[in-house]
PASE-931280 format. One record per atom (N, C-alpha, C, CB): residue in one letter; atom name; z, y, x. Coordinates in nm, 2 decimals. Atoms other than C-alpha are relative to their C-alpha. Last residue first. Glycine has a CB too. Example, Ala and Ser with C-alpha at 12.3 -4.5 7.8 and 13.67 -1.06 7.14 Angstrom:
! PASE-931280
S:N:0.00:-0.11:-0.09
S:CA:0.71:-0.11:1.37
S:C:0.08:0.11:-0.08
S:CB:-0.14:0.05:0.04
A:N:0.00:-0.12:0.09
A:CA:0.78:-0.45:1.23
A:C:0.00:0.12:0.09
A:CB:0.12:0.00:-0.10
! end
This chain:
! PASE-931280
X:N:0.01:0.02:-0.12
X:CA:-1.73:0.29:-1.38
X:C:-0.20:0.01:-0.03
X:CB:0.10:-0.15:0.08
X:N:0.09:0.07:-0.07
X:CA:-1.62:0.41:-1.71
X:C:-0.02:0.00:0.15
X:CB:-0.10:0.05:-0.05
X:N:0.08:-0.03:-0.02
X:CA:-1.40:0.71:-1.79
X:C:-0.10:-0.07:0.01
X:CB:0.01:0.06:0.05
X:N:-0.01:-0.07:0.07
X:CA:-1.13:0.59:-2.00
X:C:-0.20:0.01:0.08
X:CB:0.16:0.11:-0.01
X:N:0.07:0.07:0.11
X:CA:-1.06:0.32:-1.73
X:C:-0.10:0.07:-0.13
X:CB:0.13:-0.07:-0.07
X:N:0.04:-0.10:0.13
X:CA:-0.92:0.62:-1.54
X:C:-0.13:-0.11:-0.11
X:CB:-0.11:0.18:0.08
X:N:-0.09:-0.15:0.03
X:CA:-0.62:0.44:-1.37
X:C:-0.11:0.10:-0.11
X:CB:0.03:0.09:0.19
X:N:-0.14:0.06:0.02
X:CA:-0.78:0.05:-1.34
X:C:0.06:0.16:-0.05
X:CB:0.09:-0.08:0.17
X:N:0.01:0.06:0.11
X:CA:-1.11:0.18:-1.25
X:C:0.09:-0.04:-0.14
X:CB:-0.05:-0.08:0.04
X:N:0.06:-0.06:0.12
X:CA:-1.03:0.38:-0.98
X:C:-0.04:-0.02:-0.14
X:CB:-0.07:0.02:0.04
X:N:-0.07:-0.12:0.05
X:CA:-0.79:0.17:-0.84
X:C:-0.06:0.07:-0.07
X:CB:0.04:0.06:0.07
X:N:-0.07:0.13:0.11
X:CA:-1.09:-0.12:-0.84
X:C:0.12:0.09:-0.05
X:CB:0.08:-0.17:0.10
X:N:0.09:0.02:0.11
X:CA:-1.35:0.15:-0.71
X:C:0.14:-0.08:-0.06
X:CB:-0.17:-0.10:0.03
X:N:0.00:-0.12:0.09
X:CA:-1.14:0.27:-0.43
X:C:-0.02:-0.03:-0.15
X:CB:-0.10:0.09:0.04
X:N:-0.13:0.01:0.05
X:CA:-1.07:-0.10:-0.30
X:C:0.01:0.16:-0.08
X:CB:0.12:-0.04:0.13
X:N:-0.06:0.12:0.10
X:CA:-1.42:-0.16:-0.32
X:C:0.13:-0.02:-0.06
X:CB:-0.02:-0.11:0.05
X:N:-0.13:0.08:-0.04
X:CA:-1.52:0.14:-0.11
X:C:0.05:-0.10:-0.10
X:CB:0.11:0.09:0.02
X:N:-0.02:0.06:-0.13
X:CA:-1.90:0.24:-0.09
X:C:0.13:-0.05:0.04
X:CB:-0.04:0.09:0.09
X:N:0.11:0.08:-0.07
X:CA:-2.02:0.30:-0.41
X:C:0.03:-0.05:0.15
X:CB:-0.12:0.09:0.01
X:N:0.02:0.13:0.05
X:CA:-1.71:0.39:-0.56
X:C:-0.09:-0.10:0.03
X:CB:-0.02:0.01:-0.11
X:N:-0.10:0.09:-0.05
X:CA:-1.63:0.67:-0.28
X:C:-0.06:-0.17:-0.12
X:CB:0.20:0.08:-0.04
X:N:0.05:0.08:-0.10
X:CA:-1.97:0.79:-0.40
X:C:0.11:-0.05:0.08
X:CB:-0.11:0.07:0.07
X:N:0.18:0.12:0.01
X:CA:-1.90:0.83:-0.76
X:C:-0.05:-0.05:0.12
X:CB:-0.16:0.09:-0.03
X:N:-0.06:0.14:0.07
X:CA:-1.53:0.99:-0.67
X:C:-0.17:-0.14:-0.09
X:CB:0.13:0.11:-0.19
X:N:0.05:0.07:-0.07
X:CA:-1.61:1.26:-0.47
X:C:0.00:-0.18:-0.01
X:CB:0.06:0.04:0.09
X:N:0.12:-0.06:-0.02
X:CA:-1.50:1.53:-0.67
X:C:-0.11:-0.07:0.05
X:CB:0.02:0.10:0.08
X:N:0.08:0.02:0.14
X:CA:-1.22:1.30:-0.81
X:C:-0.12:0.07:0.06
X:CB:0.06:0.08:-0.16
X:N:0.03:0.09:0.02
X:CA:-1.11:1.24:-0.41
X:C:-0.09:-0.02:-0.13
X:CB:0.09:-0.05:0.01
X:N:0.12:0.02:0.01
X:CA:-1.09:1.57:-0.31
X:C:-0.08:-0.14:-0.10
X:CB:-0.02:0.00:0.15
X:N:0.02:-0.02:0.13
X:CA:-0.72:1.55:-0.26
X:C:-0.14:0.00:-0.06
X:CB:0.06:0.11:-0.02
X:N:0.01:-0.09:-0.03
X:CA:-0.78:1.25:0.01
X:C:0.06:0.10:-0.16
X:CB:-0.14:0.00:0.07
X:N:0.15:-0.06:0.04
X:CA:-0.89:0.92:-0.02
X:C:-0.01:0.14:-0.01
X:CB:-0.05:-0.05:-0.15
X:N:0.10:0.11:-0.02
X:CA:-0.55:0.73:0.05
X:C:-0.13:0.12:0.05
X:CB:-0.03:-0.11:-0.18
X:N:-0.03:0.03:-0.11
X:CA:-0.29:0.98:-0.06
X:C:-0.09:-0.04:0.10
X:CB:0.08:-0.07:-0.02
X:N:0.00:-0.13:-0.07
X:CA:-0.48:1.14:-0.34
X:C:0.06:-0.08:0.19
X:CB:0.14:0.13:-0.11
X:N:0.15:-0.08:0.01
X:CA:-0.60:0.77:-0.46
X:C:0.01:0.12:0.07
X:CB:-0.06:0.05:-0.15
X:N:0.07:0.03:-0.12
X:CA:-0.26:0.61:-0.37
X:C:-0.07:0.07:-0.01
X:CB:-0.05:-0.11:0.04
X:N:-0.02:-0.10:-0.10
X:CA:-0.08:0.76:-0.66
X:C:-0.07:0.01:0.18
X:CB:0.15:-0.02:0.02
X:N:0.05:-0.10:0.02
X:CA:-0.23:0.60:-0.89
X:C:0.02:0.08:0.09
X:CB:0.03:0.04:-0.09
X:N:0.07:0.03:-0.07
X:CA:-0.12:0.27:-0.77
X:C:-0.10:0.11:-0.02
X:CB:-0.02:-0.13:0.00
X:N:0.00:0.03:-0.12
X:CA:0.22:0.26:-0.87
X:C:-0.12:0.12:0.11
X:CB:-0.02:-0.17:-0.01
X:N:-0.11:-0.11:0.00
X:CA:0.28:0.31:-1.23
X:C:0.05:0.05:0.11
X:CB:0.10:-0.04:-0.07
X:N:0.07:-0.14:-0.06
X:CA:-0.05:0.13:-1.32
X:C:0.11:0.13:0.00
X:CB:-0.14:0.04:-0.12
X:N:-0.08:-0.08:0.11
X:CA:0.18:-0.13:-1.52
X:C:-0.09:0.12:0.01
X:CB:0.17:0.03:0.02
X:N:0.08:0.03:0.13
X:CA:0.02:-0.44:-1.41
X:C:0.00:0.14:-0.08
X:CB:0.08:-0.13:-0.09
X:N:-0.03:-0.14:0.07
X:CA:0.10:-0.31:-1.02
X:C:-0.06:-0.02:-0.15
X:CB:-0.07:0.14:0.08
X:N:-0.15:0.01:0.06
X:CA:0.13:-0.62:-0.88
X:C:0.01:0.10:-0.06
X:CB:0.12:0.00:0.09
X:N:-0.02:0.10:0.03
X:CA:-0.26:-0.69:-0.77
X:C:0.10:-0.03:-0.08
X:CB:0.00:-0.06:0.08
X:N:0.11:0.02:0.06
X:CA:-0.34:-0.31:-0.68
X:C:0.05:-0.11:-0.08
X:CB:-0.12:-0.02:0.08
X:N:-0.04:-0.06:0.09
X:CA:-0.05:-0.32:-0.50
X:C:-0.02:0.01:-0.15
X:CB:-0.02:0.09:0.05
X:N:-0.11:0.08:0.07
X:CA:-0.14:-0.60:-0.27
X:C:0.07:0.06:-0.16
X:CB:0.13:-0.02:0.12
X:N:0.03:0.10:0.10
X:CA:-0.49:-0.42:-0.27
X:C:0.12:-0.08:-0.07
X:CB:-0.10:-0.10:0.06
X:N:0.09:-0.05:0.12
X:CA:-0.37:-0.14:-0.12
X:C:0.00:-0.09:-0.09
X:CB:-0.14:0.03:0.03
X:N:-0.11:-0.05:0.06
X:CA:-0.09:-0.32:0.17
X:C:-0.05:0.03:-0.16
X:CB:0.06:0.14:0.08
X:N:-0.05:0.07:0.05
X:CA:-0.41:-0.50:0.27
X:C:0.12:0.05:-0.13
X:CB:0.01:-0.06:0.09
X:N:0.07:0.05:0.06
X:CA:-0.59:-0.19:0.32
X:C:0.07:-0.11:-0.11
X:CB:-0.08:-0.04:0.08
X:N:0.05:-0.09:0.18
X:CA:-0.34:-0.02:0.44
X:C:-0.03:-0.02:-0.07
X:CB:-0.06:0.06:-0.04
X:N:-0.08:0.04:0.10
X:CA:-0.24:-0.29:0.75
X:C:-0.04:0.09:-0.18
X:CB:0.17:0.05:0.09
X:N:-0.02:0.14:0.04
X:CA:-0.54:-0.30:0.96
X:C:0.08:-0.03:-0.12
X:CB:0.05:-0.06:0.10
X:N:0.13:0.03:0.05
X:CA:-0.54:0.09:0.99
X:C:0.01:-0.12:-0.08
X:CB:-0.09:-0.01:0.11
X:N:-0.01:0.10:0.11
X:CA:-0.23:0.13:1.09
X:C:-0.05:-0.04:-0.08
X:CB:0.05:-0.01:-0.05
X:N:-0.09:0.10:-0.07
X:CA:-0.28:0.29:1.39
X:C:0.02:-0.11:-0.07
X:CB:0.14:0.05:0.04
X:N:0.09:0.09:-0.07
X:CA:-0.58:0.49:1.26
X:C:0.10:-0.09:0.03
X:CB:-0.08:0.07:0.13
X:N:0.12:0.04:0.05
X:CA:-0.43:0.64:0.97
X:C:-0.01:-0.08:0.09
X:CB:-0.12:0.08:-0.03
X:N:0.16:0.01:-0.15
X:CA:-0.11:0.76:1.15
X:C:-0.06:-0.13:-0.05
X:CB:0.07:-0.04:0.23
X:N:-0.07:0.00:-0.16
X:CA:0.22:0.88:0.98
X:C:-0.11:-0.01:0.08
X:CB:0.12:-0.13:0.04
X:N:-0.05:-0.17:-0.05
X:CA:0.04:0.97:0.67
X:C:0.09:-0.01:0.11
X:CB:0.10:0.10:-0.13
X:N:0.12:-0.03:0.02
X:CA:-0.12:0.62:0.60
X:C:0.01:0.17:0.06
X:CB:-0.04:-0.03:-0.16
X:N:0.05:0.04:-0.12
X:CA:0.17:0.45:0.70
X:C:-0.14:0.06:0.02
X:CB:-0.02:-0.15:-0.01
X:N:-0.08:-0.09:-0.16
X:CA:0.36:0.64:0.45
X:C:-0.04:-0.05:0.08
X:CB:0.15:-0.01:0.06
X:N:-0.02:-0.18:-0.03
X:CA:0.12:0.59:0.19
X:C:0.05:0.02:0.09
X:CB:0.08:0.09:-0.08
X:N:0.10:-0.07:0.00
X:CA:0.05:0.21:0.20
X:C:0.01:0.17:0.02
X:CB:-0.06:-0.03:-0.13
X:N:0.02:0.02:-0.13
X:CA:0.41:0.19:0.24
X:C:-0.12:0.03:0.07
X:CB:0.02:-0.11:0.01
X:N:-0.13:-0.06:-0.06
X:CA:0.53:0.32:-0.08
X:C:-0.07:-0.01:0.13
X:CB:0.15:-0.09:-0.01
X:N:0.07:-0.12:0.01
X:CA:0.21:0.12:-0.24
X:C:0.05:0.10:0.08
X:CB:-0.01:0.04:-0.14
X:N:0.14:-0.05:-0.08
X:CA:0.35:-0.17:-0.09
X:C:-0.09:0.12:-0.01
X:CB:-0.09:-0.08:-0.03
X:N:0.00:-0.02:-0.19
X:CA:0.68:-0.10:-0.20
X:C:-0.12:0.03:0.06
X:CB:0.06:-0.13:0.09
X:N:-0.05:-0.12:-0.01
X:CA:0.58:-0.05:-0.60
X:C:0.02:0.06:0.15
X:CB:0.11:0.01:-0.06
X:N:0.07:-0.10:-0.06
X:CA:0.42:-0.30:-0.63
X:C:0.03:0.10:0.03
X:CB:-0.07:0.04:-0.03
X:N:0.04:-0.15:0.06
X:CA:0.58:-0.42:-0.92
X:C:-0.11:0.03:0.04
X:CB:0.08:0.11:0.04
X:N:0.04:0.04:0.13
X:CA:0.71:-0.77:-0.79
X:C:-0.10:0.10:-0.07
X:CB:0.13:-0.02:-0.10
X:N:0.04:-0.11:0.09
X:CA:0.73:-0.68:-0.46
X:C:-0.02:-0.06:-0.11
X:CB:-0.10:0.09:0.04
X:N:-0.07:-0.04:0.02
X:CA:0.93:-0.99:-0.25
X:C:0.00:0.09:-0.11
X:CB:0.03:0.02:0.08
X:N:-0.05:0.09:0.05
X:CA:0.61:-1.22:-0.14
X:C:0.15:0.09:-0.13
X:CB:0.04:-0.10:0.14
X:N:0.08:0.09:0.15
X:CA:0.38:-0.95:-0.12
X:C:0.06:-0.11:-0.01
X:CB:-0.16:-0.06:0.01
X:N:-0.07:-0.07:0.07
X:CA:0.70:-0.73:0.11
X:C:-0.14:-0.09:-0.13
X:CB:0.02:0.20:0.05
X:N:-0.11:-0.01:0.11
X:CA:0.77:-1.01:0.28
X:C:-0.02:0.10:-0.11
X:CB:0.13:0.03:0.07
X:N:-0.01:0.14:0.11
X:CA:0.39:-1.10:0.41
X:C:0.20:0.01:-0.10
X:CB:0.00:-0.21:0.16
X:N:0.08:-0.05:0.11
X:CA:0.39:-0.69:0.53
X:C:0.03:-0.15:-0.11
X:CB:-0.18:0.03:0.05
X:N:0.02:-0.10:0.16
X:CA:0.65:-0.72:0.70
X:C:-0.07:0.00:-0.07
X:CB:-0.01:0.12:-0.02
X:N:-0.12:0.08:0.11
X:CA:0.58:-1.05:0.89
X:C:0.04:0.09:-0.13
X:CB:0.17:-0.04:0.09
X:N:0.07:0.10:0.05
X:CA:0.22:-0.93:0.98
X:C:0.13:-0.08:-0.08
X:CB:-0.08:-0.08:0.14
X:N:0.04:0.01:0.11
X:CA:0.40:-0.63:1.08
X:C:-0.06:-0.08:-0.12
X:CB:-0.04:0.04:0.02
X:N:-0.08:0.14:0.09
X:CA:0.59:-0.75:1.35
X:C:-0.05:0.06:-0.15
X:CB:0.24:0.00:0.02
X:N:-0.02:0.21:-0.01
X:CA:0.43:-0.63:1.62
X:C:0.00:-0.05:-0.12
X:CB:0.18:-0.09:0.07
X:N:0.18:0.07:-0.05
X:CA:0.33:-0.25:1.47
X:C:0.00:-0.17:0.04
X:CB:-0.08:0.09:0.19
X:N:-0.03:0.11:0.11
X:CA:0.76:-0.20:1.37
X:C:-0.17:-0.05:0.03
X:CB:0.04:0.08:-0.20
X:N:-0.04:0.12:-0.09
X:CA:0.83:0.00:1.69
X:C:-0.08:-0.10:-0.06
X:CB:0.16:-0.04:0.00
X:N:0.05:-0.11:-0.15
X:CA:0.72:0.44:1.62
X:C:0.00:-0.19:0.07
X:CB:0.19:0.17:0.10
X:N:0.15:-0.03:-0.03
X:CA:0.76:0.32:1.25
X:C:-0.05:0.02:0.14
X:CB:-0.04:0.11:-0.08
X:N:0.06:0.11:-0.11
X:CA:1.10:0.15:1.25
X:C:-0.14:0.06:0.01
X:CB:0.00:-0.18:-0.05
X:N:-0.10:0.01:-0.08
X:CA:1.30:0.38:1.00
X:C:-0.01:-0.05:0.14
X:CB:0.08:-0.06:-0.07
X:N:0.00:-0.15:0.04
X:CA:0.99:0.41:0.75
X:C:0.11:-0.01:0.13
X:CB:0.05:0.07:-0.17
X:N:0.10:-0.08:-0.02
X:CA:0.93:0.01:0.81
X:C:0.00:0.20:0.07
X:CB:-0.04:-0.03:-0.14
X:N:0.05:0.05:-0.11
X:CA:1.25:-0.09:0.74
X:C:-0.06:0.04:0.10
X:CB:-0.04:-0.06:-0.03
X:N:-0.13:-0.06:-0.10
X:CA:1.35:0.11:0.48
X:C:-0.01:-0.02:0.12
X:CB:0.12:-0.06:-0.03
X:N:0.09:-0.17:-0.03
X:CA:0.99:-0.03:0.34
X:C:0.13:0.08:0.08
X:CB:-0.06:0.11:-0.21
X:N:0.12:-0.04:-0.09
X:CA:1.17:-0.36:0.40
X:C:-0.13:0.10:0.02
X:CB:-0.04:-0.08:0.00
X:N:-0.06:0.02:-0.16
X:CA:1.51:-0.27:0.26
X:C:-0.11:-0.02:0.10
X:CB:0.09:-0.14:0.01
X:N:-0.11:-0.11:-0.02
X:CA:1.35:-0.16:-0.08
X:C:-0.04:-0.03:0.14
X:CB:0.17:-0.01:-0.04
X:N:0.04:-0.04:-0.11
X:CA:1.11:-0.52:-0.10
X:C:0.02:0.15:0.04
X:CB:-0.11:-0.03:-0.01
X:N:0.14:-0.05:0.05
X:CA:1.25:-0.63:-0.41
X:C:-0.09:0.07:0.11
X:CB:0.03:0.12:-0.12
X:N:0.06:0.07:0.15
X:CA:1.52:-0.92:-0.33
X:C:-0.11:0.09:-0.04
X:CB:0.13:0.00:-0.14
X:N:0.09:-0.10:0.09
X:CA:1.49:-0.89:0.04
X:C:0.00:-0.08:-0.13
X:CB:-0.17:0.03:0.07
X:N:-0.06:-0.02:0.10
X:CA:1.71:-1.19:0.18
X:C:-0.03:0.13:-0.06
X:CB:0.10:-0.02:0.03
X:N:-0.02:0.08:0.03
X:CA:1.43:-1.25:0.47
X:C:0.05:0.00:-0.16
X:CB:0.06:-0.03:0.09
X:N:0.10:-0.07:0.11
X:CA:1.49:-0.86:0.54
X:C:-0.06:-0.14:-0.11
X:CB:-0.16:0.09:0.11
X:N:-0.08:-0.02:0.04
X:CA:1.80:-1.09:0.74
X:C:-0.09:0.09:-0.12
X:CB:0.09:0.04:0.09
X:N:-0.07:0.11:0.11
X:CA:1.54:-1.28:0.88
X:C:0.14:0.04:-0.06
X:CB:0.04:-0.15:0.09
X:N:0.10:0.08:0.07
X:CA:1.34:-1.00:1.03
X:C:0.06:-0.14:-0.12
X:CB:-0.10:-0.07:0.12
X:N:0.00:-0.11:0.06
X:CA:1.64:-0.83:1.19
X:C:-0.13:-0.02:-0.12
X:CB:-0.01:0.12:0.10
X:N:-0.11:-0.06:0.07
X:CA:1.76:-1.10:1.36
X:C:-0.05:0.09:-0.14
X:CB:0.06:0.09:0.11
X:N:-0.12:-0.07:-0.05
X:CA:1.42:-1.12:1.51
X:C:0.09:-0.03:-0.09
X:CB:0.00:0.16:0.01
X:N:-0.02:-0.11:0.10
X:CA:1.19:-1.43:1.46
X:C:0.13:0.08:0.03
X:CB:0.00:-0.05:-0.15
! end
């Protein structure tokens, strides 16, 4: 493990490793598997992963494919407050997304669970 991994190590909310990330994006693809496990051990909120979910998602969808998902749901999971994970939907799914929002539910699971969670109001 780098230096630089075991000093993110002492991550108290997972800041420093979305700092990380954002600052390291053109390198950080190796060592993701360790970022990502600090920032669901570190995020209490959710707040990073969602953070990250986005910016990885707007730097380059396909590259970091693998990671989004996960990042999504970790959010999803920490985010009790729904103060997070609203914001993914445009990011994520596009602006479009409410227009399109019956048949993203049918076919994406992690759409559907944010979706549900944020407009509760409306039914699924």
């Amino acid at each position: 493990m780098s230096e630089t991994l075991k000093s993110l190590a002492g991550d108290k909310d997972g800041m420093a490793t979305y700092d990380y990330i954002v600052n390291n994006v053109d390198t950080c693809i190796d060592c993701m598997p360790e970022l990502y496990d600090n920032l669901r051990r570190v995020d209490i909120s959710g707040q990073f992963l969602a953070s990250t979910a986005r910016f990885l998602c707007a730097v380059d969808r396909e590259k970091f494919a693998g990671w989004i998902t996960p990042l999504v749901e970790g959010a999803i999971e920490k985010d009790r407050e729904r103060r997070y994970i609203g914001s993914l939907l445009q990011a994520i799914w596009g602006n479009d997304y409410k227009e399109r929002a019956d048949e993203l539910k049918a076919v994406d699971d992690t759409f559907r669970r944010i979706y549900k969670r944020i407009y509760s109001a409306d039914g699924i």
